[in-house]
PyMOL Python script that loads the backbone (N, CA, C, O; Angstrom):
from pymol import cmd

cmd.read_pdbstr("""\
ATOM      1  N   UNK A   1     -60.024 -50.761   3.045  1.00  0.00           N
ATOM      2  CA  UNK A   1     -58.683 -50.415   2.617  1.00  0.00           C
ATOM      3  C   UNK A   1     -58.725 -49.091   1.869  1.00  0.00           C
ATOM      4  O   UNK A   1     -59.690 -48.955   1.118  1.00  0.00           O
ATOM      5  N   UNK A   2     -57.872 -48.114   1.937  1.00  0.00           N
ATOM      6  CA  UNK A   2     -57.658 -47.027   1.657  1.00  0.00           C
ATOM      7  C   UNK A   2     -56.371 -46.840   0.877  1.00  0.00           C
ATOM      8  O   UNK A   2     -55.331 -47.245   1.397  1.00  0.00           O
ATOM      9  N   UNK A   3     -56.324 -46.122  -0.621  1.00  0.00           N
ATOM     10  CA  UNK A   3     -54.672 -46.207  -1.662  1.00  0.00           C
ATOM     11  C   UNK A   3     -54.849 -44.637  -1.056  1.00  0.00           C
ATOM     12  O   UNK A   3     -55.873 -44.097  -0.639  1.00  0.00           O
ATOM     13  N   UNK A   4     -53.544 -44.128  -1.157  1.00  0.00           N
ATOM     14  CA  UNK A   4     -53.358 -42.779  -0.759  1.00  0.00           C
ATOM     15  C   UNK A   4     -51.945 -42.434  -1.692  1.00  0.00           C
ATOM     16  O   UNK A   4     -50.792 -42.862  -1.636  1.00  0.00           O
ATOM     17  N   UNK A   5     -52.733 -41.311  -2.687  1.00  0.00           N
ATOM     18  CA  UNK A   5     -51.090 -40.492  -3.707  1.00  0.00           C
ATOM     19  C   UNK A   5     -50.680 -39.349  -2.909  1.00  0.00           C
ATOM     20  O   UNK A   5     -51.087 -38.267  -2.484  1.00  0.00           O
ATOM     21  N   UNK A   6     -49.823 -40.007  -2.915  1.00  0.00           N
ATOM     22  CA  UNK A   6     -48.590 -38.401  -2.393  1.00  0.00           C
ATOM     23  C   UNK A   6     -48.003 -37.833  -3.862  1.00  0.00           C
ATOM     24  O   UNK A   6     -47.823 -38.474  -4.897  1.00  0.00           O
ATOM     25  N   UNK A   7     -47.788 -36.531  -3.615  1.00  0.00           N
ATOM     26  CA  UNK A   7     -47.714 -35.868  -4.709  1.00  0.00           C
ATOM     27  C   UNK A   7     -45.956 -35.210  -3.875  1.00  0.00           C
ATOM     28  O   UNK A   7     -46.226 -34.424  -2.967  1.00  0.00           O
ATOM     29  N   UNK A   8     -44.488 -35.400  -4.043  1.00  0.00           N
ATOM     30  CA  UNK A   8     -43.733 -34.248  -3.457  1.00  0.00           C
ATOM     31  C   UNK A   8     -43.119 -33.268  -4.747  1.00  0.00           C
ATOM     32  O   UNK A   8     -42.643 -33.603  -5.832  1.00  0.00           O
ATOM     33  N   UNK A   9     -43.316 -32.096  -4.219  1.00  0.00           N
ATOM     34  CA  UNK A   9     -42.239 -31.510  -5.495  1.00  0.00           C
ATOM     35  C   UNK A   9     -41.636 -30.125  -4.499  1.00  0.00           C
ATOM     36  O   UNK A   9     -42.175 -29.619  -3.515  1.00  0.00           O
ATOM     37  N   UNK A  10     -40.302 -29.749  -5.187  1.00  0.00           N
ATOM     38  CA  UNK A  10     -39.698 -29.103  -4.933  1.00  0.00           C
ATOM     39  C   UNK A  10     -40.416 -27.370  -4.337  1.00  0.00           C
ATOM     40  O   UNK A  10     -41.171 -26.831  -5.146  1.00  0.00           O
ATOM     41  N   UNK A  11     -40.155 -26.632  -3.023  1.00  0.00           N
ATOM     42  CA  UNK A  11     -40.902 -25.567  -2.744  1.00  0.00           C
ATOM     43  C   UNK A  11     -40.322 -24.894  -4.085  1.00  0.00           C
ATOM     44  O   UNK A  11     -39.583 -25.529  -4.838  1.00  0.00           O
ATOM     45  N   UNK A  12     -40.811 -23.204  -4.397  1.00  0.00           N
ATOM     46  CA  UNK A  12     -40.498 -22.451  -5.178  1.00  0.00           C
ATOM     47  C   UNK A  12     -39.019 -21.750  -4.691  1.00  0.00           C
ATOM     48  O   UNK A  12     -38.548 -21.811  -3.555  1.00  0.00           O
ATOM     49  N   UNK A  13     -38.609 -21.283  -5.502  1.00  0.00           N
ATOM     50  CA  UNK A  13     -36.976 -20.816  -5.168  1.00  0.00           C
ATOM     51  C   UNK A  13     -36.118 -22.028  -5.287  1.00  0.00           C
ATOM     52  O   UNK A  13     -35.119 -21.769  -5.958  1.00  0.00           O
ATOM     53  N   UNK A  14     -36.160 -23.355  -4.839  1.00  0.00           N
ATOM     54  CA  UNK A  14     -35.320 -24.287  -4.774  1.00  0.00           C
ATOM     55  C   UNK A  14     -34.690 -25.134  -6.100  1.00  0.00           C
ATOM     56  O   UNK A  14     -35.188 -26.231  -6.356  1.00  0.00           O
ATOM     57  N   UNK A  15     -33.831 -24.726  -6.754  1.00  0.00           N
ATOM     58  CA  UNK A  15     -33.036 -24.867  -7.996  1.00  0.00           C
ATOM     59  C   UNK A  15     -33.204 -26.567  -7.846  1.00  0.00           C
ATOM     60  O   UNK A  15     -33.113 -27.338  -6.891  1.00  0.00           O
ATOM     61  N   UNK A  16     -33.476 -26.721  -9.196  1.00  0.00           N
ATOM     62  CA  UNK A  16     -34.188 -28.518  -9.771  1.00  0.00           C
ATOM     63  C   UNK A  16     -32.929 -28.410 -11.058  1.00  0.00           C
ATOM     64  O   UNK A  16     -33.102 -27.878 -12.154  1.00  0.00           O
ATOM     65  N   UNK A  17     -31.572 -29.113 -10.539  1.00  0.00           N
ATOM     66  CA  UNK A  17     -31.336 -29.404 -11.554  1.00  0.00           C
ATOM     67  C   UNK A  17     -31.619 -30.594 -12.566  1.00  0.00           C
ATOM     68  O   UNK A  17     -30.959 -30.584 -13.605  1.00  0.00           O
ATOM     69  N   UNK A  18     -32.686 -31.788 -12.335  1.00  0.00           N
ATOM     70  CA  UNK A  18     -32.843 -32.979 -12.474  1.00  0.00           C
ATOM     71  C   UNK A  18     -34.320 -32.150 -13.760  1.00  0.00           C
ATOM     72  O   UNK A  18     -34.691 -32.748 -14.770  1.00  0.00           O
ATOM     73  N   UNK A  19     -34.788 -30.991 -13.404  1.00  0.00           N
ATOM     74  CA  UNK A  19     -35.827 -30.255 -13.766  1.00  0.00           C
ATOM     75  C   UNK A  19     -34.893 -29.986 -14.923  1.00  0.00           C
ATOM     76  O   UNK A  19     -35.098 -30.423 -16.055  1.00  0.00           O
ATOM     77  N   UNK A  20     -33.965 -29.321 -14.615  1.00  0.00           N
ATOM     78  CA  UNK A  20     -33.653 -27.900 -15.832  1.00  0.00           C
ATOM     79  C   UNK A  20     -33.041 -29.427 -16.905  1.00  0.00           C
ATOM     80  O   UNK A  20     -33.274 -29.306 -18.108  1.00  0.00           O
ATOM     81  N   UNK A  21     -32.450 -30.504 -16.543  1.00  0.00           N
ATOM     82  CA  UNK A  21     -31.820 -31.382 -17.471  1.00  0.00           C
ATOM     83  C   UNK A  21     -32.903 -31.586 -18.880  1.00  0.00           C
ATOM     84  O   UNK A  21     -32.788 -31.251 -20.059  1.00  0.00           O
ATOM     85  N   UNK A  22     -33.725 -32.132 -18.290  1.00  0.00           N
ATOM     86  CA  UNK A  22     -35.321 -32.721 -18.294  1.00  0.00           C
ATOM     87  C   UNK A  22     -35.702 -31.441 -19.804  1.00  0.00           C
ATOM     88  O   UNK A  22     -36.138 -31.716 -20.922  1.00  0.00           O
ATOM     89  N   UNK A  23     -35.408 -30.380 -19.354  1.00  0.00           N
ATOM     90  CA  UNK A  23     -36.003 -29.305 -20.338  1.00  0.00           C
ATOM     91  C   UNK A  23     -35.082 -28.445 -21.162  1.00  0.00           C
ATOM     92  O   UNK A  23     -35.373 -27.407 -21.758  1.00  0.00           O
ATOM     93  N   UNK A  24     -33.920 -29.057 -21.092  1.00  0.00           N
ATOM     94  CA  UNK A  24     -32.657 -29.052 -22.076  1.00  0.00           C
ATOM     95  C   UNK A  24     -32.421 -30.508 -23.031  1.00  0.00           C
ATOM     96  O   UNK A  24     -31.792 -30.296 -24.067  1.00  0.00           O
ATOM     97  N   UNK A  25     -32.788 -31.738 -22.835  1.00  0.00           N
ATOM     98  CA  UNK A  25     -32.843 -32.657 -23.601  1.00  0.00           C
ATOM     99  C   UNK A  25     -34.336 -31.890 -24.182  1.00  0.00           C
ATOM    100  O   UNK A  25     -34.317 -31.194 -25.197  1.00  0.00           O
ATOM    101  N   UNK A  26     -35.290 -32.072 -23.579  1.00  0.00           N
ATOM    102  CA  UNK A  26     -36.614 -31.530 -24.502  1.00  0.00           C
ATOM    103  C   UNK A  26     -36.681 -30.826 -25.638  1.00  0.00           C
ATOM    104  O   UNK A  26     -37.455 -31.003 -26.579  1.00  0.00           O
ATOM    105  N   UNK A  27     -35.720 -29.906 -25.498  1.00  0.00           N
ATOM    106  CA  UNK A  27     -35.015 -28.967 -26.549  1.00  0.00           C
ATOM    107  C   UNK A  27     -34.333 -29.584 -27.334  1.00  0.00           C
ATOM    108  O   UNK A  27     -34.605 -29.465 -28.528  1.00  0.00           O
ATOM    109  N   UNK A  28     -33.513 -30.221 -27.031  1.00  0.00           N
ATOM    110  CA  UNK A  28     -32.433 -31.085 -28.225  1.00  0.00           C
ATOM    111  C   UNK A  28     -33.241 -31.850 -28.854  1.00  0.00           C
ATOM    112  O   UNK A  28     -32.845 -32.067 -30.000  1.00  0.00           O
ATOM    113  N   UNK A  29     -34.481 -32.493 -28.518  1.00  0.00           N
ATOM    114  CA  UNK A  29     -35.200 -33.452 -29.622  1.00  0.00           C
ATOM    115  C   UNK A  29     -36.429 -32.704 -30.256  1.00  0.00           C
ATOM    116  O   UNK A  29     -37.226 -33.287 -30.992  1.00  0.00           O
ATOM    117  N   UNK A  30     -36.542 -31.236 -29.889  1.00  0.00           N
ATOM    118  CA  UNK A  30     -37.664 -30.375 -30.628  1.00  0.00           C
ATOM    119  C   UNK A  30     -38.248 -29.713 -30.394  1.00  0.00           C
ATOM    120  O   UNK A  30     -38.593 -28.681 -30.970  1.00  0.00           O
ATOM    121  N   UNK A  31     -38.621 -30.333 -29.086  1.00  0.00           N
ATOM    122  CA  UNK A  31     -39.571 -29.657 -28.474  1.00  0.00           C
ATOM    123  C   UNK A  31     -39.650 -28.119 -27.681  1.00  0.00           C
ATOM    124  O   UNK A  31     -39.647 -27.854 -26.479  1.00  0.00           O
ATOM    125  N   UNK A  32     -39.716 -27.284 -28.823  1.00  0.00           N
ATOM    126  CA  UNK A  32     -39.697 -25.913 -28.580  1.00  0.00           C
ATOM    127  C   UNK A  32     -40.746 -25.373 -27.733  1.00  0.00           C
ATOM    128  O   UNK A  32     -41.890 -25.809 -27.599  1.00  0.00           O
ATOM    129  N   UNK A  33     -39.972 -23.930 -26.941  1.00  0.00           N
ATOM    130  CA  UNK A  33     -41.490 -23.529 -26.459  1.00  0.00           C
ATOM    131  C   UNK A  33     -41.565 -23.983 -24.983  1.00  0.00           C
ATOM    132  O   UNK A  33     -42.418 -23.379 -24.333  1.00  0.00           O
ATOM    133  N   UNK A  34     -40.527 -25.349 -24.010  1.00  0.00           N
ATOM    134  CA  UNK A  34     -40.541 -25.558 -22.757  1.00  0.00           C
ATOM    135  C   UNK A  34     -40.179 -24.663 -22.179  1.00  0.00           C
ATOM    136  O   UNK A  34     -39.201 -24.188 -22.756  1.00  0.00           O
ATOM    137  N   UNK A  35     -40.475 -24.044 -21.165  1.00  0.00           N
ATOM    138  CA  UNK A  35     -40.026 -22.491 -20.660  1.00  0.00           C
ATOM    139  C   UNK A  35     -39.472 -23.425 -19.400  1.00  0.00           C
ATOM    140  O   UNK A  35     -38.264 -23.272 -19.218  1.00  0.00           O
ATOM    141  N   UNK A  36     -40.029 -24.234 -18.617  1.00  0.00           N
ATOM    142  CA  UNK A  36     -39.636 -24.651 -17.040  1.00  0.00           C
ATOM    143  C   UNK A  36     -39.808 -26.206 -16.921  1.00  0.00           C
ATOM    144  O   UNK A  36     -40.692 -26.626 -17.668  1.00  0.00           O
ATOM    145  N   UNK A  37     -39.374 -26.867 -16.399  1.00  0.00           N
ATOM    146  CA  UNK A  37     -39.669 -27.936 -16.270  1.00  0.00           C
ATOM    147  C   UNK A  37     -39.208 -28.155 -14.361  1.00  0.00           C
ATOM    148  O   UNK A  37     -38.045 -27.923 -14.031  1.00  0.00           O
ATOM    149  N   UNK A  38     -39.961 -28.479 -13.580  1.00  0.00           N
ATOM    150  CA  UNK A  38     -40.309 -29.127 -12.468  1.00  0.00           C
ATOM    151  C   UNK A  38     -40.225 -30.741 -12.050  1.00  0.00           C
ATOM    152  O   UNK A  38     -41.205 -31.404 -12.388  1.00  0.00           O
ATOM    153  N   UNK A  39     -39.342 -31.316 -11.472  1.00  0.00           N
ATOM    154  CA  UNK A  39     -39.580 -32.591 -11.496  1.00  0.00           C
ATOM    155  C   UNK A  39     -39.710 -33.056  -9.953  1.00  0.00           C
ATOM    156  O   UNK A  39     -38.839 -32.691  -9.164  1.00  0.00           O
ATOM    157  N   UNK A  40     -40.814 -33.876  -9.504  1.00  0.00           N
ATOM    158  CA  UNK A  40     -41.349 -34.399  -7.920  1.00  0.00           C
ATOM    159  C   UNK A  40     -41.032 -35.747  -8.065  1.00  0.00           C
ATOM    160  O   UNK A  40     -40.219 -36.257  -8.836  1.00  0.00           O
ATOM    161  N   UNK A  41     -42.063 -36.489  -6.899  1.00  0.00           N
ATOM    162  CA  UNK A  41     -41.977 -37.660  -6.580  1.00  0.00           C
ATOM    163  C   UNK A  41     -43.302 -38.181  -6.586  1.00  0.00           C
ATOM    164  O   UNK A  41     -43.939 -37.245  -6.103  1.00  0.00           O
ATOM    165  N   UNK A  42     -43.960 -38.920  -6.785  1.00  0.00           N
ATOM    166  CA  UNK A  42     -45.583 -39.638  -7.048  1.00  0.00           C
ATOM    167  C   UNK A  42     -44.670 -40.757  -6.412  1.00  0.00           C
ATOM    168  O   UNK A  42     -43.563 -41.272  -6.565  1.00  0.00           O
ATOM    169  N   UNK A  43     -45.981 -40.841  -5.470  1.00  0.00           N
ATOM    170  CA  UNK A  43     -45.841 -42.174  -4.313  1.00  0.00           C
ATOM    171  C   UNK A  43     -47.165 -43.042  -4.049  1.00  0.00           C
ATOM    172  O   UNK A  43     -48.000 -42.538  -3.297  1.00  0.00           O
ATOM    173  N   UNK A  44     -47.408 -44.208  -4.561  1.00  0.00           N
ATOM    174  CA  UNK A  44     -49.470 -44.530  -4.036  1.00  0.00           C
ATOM    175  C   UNK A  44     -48.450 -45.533  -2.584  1.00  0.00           C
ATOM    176  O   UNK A  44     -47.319 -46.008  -2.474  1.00  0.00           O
ATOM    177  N   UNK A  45     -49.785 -45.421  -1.662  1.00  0.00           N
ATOM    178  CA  UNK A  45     -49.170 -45.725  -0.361  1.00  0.00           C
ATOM    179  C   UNK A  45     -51.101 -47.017  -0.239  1.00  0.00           C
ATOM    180  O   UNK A  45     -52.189 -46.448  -0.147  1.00  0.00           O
ATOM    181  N   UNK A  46     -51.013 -48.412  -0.271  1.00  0.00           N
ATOM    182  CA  UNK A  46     -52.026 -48.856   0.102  1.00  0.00           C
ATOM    183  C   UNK A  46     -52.545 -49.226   1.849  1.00  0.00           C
ATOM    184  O   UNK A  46     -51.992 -50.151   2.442  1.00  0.00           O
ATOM    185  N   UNK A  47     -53.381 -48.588   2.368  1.00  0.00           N
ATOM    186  CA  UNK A  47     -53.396 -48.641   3.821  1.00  0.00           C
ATOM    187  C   UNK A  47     -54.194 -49.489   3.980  1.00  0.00           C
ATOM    188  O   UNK A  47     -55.143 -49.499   3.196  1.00  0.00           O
ATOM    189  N   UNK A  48     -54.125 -50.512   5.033  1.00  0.00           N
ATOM    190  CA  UNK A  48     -55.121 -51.248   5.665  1.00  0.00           C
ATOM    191  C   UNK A  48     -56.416 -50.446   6.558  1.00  0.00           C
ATOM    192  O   UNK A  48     -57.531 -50.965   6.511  1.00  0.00           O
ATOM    193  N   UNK A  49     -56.255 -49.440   7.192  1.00  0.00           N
ATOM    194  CA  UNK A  49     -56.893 -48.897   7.662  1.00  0.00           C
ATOM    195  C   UNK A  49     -58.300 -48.249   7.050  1.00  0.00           C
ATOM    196  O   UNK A  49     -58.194 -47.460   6.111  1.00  0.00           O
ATOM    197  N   UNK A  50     -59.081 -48.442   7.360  1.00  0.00           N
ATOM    198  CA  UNK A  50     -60.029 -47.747   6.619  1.00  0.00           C
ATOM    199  C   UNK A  50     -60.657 -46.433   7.106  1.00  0.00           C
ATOM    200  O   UNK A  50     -61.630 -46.104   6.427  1.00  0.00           O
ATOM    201  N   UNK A  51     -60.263 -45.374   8.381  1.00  0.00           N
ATOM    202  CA  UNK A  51     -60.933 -44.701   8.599  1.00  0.00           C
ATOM    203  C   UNK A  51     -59.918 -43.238   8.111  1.00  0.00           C
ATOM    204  O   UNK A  51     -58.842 -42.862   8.578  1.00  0.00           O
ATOM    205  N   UNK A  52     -60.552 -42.794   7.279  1.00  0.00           N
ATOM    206  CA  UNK A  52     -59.493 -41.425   6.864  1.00  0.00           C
ATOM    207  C   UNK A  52     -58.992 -40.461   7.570  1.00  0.00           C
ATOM    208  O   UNK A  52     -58.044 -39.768   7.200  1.00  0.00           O
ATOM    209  N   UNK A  53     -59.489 -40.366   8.453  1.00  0.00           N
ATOM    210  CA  UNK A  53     -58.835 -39.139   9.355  1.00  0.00           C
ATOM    211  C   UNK A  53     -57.554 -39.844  10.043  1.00  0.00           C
ATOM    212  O   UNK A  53     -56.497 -39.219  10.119  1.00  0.00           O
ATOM    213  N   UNK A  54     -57.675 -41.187  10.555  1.00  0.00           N
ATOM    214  CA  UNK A  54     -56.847 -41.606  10.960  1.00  0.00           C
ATOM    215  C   UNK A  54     -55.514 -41.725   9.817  1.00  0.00           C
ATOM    216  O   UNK A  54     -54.338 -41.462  10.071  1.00  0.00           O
ATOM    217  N   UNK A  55     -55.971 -42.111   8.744  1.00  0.00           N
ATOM    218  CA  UNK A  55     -54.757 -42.338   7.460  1.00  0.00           C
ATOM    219  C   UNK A  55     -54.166 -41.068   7.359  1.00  0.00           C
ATOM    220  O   UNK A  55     -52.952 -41.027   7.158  1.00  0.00           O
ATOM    221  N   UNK A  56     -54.886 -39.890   7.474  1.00  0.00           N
ATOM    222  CA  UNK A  56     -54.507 -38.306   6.092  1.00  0.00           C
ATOM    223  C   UNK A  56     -53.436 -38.314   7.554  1.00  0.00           C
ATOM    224  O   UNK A  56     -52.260 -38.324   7.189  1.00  0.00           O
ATOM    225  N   UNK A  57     -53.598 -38.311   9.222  1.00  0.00           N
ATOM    226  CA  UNK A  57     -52.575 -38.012  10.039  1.00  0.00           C
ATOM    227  C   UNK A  57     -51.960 -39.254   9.974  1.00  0.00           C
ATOM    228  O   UNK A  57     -52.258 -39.542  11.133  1.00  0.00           O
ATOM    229  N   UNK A  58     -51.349 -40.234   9.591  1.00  0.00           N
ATOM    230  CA  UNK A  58     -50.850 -41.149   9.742  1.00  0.00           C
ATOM    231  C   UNK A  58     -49.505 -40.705   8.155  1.00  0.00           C
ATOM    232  O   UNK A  58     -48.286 -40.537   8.127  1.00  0.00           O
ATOM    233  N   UNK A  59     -50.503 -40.676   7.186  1.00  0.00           N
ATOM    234  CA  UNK A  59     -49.886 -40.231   5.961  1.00  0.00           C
ATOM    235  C   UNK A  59     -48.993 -38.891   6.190  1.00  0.00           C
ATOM    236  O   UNK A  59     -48.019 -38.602   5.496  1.00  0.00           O
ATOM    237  N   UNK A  60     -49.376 -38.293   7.035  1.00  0.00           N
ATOM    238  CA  UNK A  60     -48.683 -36.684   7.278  1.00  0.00           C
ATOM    239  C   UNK A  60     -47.696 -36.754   7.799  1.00  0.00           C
ATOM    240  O   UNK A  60     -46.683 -36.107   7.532  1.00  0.00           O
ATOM    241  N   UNK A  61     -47.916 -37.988   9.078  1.00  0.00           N
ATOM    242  CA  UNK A  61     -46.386 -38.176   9.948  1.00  0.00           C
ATOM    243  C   UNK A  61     -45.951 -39.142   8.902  1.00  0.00           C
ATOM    244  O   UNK A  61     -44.974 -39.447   9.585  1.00  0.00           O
ATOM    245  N   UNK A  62     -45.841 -39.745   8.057  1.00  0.00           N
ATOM    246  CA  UNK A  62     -44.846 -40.740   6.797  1.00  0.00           C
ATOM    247  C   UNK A  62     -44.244 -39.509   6.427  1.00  0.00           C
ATOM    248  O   UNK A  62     -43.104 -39.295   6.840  1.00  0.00           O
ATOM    249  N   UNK A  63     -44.856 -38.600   5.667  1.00  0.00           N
ATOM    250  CA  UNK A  63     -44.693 -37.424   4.509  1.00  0.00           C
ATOM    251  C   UNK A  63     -43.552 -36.778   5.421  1.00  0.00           C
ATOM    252  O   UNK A  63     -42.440 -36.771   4.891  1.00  0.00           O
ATOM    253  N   UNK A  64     -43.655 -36.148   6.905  1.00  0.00           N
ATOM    254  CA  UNK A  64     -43.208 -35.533   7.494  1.00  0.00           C
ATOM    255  C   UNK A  64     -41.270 -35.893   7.944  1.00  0.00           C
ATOM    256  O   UNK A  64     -40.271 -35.204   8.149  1.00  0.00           O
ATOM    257  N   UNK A  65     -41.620 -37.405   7.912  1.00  0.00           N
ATOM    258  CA  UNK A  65     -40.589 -38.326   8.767  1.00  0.00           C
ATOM    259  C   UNK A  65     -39.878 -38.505   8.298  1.00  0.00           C
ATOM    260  O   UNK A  65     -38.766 -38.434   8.822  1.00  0.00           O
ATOM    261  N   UNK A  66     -40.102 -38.977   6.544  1.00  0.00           N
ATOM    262  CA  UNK A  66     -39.302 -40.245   6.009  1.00  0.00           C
ATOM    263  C   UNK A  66     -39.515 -39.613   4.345  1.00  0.00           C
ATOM    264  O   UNK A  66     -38.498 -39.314   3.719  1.00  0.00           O
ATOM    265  N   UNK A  67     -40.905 -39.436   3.691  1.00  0.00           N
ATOM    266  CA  UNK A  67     -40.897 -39.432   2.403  1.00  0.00           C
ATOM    267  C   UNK A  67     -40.714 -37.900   1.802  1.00  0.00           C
ATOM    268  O   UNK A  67     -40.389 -37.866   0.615  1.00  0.00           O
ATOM    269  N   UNK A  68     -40.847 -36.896   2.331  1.00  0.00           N
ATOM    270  CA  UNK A  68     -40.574 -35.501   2.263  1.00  0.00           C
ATOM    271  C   UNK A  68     -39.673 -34.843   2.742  1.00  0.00           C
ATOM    272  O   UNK A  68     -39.982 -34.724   3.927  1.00  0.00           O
ATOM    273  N   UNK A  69     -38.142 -34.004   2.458  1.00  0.00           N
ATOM    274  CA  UNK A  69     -37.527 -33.254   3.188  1.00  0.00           C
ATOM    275  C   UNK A  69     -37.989 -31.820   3.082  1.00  0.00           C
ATOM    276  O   UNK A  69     -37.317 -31.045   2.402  1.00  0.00           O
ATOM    277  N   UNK A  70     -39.046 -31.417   3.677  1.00  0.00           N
ATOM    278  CA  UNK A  70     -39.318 -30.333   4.151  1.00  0.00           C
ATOM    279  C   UNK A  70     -39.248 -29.046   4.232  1.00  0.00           C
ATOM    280  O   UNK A  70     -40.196 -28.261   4.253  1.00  0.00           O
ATOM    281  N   UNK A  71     -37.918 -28.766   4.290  1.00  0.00           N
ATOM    282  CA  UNK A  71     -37.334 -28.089   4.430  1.00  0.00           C
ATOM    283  C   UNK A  71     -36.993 -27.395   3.126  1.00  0.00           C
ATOM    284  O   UNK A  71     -36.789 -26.182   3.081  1.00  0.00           O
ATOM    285  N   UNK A  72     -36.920 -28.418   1.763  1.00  0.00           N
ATOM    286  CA  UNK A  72     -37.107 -28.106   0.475  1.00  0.00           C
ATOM    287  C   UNK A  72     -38.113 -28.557  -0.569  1.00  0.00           C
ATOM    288  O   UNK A  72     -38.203 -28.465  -1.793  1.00  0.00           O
ATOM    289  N   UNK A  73     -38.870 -29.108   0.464  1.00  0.00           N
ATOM    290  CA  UNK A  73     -39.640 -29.981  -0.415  1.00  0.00           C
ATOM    291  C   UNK A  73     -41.152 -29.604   0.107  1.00  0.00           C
ATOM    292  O   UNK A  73     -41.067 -29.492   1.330  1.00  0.00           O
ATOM    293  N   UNK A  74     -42.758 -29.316  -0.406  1.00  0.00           N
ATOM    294  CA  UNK A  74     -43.878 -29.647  -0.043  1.00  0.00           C
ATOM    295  C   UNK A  74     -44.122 -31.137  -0.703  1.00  0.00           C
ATOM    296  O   UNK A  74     -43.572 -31.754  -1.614  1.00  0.00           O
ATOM    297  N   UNK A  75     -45.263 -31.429   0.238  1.00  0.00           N
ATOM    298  CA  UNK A  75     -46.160 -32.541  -0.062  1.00  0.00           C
ATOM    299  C   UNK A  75     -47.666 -32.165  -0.365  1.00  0.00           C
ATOM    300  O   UNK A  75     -47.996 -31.045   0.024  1.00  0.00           O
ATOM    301  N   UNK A  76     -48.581 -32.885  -0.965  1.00  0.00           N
ATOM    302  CA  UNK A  76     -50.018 -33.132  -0.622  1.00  0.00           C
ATOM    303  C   UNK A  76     -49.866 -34.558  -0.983  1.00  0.00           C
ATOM    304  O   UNK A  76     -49.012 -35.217  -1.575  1.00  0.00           O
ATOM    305  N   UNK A  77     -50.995 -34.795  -0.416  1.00  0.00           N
ATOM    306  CA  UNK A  77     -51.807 -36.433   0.523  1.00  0.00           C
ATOM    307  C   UNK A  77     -53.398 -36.092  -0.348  1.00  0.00           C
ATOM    308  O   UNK A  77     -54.212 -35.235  -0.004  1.00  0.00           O
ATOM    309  N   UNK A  78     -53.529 -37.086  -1.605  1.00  0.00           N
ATOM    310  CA  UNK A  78     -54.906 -37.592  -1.927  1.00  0.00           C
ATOM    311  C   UNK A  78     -55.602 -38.925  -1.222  1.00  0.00           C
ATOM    312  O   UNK A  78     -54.740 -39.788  -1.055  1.00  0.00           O
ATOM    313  N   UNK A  79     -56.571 -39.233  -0.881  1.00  0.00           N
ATOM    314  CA  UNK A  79     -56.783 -40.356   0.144  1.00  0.00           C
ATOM    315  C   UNK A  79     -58.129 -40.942  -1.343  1.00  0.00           C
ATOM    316  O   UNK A  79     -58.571 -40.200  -2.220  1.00  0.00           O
ATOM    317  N   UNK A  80     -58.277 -41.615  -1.255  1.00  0.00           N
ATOM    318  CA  UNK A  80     -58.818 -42.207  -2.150  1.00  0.00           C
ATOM    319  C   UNK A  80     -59.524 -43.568  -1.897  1.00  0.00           C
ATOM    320  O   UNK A  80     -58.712 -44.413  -1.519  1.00  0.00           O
ATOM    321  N   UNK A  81     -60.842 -44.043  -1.999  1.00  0.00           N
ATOM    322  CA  UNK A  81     -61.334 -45.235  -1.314  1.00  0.00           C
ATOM    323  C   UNK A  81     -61.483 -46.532  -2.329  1.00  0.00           C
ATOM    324  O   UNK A  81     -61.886 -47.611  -1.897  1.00  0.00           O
TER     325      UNK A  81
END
""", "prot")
cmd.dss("prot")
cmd.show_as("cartoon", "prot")
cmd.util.cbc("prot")
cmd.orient("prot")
């Protein structure tokens, strides 16, 4: 069996307002000094499969299909035993 973290976060250029909220409360309770705040998605995915090459392309078409929009979004795939 194979756990696999997906990591998604927003490409660069693509305005995070869920980000900028995130680092405007930060400010209201003190915390000076946040210049940016970034906010993704952490996903652990447990596979039955045990051979990795087969998972990292199996994980790529998930990432590709269903758990990543692409188009604004990257992914990386940790595979982990």
């Amino acid at each position: 069996m194979l756990k696999a973290r997906v990591h998604i976060t927003l490409k660069p250029g693509v305005l995070d307002p869920q980000g900028k909220a995130v680092q405007h409360s930060l400010s209201a309770l003190g915390f000076d000094g946040v210049e940016q705040v970034r906010q993704g998605k952490y996903i652990e995915i447990d596979l039955a499969d045990g051979d990795r090459t087969l998972a990292q392309e199996r994980l790529d078409a998930m990432c590709r299909q269903l758990l990543a929009n692409t188009v604004i979004e990257n992914y990386a795939i940790d595979i982990l035993e």
